[in-house]
DODO-997410 format. One record per residue (C-alpha): residue in three letters; x, y, z. Coordinates in steps of 0.05 Angstrom, whole numbers, plus 5000, padded with zeros to 4 digits. Layout:
REM DODO-997410
ALAXYZ ...
//
This chain:
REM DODO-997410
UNK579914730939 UNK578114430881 UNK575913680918 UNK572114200957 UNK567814430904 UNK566813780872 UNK563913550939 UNK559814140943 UNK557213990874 UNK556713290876 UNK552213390938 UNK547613940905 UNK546713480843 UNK544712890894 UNK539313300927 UNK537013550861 UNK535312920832 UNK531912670893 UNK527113150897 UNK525513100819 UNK525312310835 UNK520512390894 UNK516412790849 UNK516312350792 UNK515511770830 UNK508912070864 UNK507012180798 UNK506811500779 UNK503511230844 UNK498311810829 UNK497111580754 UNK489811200755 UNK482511230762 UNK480511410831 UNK473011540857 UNK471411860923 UNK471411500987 UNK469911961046 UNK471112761050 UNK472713041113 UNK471213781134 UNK472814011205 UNK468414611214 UNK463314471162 UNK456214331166 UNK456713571143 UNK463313461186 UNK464212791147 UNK461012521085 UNK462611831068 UNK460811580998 UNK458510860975 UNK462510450933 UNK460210580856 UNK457011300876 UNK461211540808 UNK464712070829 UNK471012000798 UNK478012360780 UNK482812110728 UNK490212310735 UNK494212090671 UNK502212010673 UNK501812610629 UNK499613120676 UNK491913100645 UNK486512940697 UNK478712890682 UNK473612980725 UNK467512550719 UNK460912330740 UNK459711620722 UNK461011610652 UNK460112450641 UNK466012800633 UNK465213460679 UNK471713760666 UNK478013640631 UNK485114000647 UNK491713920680 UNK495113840745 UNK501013940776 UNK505313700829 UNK509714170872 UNK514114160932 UNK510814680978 UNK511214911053 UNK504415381052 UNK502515381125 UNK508414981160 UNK509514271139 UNK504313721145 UNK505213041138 UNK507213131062 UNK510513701028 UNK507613580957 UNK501814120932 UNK497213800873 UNK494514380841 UNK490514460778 UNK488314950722 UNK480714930745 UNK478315650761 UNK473615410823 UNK478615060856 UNK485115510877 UNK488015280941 UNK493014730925 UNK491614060960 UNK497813650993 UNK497512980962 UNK499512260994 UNK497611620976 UNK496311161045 UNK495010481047 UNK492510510975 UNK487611080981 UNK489111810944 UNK489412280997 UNK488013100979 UNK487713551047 UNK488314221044 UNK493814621077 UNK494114501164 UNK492915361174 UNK486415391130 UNK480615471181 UNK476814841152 UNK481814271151 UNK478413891097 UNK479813261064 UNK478212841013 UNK480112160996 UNK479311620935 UNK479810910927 UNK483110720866 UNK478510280813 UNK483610280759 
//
């Protein structure tokens, strides 16, 4: 019984750090200067706006759990974010949520980073399936 519940409690304590690990490590892959590469938006008007190199449109997500929002060299807004394991809608391809403390923005955004490039999508149910995705300059 009691090898039992030392298994049982080994195991939960595995699975516990993993998923702090996966977040944390996200984190850190996250942590830069990213400006915006192409936004996607399924039933939109402007299905897909893609975005020169330099156009300045930038995010800034510190280790810290501060991000900025900026134009060029502006600062537009300056809060936090947060990264959560979330299944809103079913699973999609990752099961991390970025949200942030900005009133106009509400519906968390699933976060990846592919091949280099920040990727924010909104949940697979929401009528829209948009999209949005940064290059890293820093």
């Amino acid at each position: 019984m009691r090898n039992t519940f030392l298994i049982i409690l080994f195991t939960v304590t595995l699975f516990s750090c993993n998923k702090d690990n996966g977040l944390e490590n996200l984190r850190n892959q996250v942590a830069g200067k990213w400006e915006i590469e192409k936004r996607v938006c399924g039933l939109c008007m402007t299905p897909l706006t893609i975005y020169p190199e330099g156009n300045g449109n930038i995010i800034v997500l510190l280790i810290d759990g501060t991000f900025e929002r900026r134009l060029h060299d502006s600062l537009i807004f300056k809060g936090k974010f947060f990264l959560n394991k979330s299944n809103e809608c079913g699973k999609p391809d990752s099961d991390i949520s970025l949200s942030t403390n900005e009133s106009s923005i509400t519906t968390p955004l699933f976060v990846q980073i592919v091949a280099g490039k920040l990727q924010l999508n909104t949940p697979s149910c929401y009528a829209d399936g948009a999209g949005t995705t940064y290059r890293r300059i820093q």
